[in-house]
C-alpha positions as CSV (number, residue, x, y, z in Angstrom):
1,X,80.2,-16.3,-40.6
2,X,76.7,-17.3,-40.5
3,X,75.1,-19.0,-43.4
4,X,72.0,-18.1,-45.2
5,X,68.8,-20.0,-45.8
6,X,68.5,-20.4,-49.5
7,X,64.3,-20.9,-48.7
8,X,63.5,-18.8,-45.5
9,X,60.4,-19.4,-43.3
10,X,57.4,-17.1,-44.5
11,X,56.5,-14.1,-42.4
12,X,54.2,-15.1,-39.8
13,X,51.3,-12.3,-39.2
14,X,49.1,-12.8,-36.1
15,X,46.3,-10.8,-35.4
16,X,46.3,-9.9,-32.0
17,X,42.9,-8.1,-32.2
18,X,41.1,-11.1,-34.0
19,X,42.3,-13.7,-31.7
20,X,40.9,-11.2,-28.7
21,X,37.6,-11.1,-30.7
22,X,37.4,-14.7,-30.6
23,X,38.3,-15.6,-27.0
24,X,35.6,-12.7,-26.1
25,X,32.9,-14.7,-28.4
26,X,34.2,-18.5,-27.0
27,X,35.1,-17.6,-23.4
28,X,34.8,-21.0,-22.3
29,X,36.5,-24.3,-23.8
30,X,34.1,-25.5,-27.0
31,X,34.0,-29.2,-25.7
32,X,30.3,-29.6,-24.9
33,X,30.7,-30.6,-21.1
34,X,33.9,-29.1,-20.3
35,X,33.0,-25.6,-18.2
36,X,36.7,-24.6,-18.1
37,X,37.8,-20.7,-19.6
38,X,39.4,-21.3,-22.7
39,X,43.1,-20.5,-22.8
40,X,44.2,-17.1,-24.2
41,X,45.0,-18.0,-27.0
42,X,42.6,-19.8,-29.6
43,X,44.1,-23.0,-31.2
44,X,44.9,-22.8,-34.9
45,X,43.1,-25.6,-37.0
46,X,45.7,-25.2,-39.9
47,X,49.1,-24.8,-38.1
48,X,51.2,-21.4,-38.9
49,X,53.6,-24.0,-41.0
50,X,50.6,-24.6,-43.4
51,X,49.4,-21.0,-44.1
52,X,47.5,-20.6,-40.7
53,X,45.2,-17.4,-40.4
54,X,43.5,-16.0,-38.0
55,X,39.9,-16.2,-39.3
56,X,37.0,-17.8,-37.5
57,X,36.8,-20.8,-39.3
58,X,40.4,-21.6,-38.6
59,X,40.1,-21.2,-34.4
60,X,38.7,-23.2,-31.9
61,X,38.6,-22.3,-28.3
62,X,40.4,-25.0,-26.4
63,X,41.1,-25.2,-22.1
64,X,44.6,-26.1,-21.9
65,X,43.5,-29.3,-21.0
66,X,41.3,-30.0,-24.1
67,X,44.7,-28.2,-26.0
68,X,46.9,-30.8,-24.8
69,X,44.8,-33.7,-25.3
70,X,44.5,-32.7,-29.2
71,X,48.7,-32.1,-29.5
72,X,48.9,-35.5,-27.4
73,X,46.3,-37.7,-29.9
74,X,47.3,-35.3,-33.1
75,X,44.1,-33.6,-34.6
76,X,42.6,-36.6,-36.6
77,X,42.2,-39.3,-33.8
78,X,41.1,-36.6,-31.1
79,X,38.1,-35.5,-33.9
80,X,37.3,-39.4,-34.2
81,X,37.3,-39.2,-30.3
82,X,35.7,-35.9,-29.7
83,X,33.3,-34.8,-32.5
84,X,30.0,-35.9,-30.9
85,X,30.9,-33.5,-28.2
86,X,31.6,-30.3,-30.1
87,X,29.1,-28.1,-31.5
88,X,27.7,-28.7,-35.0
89,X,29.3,-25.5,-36.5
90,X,32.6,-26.2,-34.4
91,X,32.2,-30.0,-36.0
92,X,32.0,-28.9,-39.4
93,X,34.9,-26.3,-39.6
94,X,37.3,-28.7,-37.3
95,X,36.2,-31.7,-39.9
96,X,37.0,-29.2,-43.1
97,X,39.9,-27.9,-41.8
98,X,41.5,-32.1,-40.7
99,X,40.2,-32.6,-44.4
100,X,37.6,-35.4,-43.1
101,X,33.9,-36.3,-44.0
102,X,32.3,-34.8,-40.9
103,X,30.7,-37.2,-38.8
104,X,27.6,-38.2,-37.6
């Protein structure tokens, strides 16, 4: 007999056409200096467990390199590390979406 979740996991809608968009827009990882492709996939600022979507401002186009280094620090201590070298448009929505004062 199995038993069942009084509070399931909410349904989890992915946008396979908007995360193509992106990837064709950022073909290459967004690290300023990093010339790698970007992996298929964009990285979600706000995970899928907080209410991810698959709008612009919540994607950022990582190599798998760059990927791992921001699940390996965690988000907030790769930003302090990396923000010089993103983008000033990439800085801002990374910074809003890590709930930081964007930095200069």
């Amino acid at each position: 007999m199995t038993e069942q979740l009084k509070y399931g996991k909410p349904e989890r809608f992915v946008s396979n056409a908007a995360l193509a968009h992106y990837r064709s827009q950022h073909p290459r990882c967004e690290v300023i200096g990093c010339i790698n492709f970007s992996a298929p996939e964009p990285h979600h600022l706000r995970p899928r467990a907080r209410g991810r979507d698959d709008s612009p401002d919540n994607l950022i186009a990582f190599c798998p390199e760059c990927h791992g280094r921001w699940h390996w620090l965690g988000g907030k201590e790769w930003y302090r590390r990396y923000h010089d070298r993103l983008l000033v448009g990439t800085r801002m929505k990374v910074a809003l979406a890590l709930r930081l004062p964007e930095v200069e």
